[in-house]
N, C-alpha and C positions, 0 to 999 in steps of 0.2 A: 453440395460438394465444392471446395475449395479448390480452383485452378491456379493453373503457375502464368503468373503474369510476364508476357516477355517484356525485357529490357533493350533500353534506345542503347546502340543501334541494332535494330531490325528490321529486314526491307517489307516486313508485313504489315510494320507499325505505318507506314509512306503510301502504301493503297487506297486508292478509294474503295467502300464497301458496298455492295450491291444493295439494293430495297428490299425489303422483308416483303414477299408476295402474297405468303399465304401464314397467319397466327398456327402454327402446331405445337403438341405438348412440348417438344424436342426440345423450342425456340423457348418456352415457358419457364422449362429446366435450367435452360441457359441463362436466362436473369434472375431465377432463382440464386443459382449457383454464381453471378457474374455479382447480386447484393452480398452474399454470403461473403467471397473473396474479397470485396469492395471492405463491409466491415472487416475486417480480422485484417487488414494492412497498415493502420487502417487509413482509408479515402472517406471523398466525399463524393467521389464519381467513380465511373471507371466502363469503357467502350468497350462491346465486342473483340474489335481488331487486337483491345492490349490482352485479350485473351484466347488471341489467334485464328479468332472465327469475324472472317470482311464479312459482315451483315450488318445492316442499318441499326443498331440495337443501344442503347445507353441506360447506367442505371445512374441513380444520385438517390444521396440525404445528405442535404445541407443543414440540419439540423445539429448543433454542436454543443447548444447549451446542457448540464448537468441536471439532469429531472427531467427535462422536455421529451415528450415522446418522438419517437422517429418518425419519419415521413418516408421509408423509403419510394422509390420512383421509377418503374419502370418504362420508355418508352421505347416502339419501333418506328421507323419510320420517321425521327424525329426533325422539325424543320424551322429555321426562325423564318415568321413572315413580315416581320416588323421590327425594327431597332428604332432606338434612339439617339438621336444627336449626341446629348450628355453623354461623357463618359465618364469611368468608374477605370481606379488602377486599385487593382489585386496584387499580393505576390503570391503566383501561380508556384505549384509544385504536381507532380506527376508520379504514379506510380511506377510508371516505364521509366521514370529518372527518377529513382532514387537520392535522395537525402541532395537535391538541386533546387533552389529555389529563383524567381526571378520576380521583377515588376513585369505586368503587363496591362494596357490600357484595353480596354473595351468598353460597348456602348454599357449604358448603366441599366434601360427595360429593354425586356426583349420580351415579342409576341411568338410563344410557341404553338405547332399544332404537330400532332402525335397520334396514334393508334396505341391503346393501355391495352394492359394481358386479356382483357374479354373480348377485343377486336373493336372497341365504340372509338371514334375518334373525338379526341379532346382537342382543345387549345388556351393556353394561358400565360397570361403576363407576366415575366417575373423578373425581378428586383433584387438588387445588393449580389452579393452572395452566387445567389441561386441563378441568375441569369450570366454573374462570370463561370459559373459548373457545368451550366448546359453548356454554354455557348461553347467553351472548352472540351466540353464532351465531343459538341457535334462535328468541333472541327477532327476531332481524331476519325469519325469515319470518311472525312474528306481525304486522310492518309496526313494533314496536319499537326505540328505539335508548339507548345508554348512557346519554346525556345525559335522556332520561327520567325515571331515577332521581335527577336531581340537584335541586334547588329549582329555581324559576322564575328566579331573579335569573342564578346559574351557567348552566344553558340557556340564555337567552337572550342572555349575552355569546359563548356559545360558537357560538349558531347564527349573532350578527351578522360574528363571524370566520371562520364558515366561507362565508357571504355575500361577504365581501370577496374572499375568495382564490377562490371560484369566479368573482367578476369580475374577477379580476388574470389565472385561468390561461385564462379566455375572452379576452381581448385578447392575450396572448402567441400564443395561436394564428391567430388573426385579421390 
């Protein structure tokens, strides 16, 4: 089932998220349904919190080429315990920010470890791409967003655009 993703600004998106304690079907549902949203926006990530539930939860497919099969990625709990020096700049976009894009630097490997949907905990290295997604993910359950990383002046054009379009797609609906 497809959820409504909220838009920056929202004081739910700026929370930090609680630890997933216990794997339940509920929680199962939830990234089900949190992949499901993620495609049909469509992303390559997308956290809990942007879909109003503070729990440790993220999902990703950095997967974009044409034929390639998807990978999609559930993790709870999710943590880097490792970076790297090298960095890597992305231009980040968000689904809570709509149609905003920016540069943003980050390390290039990151060492993850997680709990997958059957409760075993993983952990894995990942590169280009995939390690600016996570990392980008995890920061949202920190109550973090890209636009963070940018100067004051860049944020602030970017939150007052995203201000507008959250009152343009509230009057379409209306």
């Amino acid at each position: 089932m497809k959820r409504p993703i909220l838009l920056h600004p929202d004081p739910r998106l700026k929370k930090a998220s609680a630890p997933v304690a216990d794997l339940t079907d509920e929680l199962r549902t939830l990234a089900d349904d949190m992949l499901e949203t993620m495609y049909d926006a469509p992303g390559i990530g997308l956290a809990a919190p942007q879909v109003g539930v503070l729990s440790r939860l993220i999902v990703l497919d950095c997967v974009k080429e044409e034929g390639e099969l998807p990978q999609p990625m559930a993790m709870f709990n999710p943590e880097i315990v490792a970076s790297s020096d090298e960095t890597n700049v992305y231009e980040e976009g968000c689904l809570s920010i709509p149609e905003q894009f920016a540069d943003v630097t980050r390390p290039k490997l990151v060492q993850v470890r997680w709990i997958d949907r059957d409760g075993n905990a993983q952990e894995q290295e990942m590169d280009g791409l995939w390690a600016t997604c996570v990392q980008h993910e995890i920061d949202h359950l920190d109550g973090k967003l890209f636009i963070d990383y940018l100067g004051p002046m860049k944020r602030q054009l970017i939150t007052r655009k995203a201000v507008k379009l959250k009152k343009e797609r509230a009057r379409e609906k209306a």
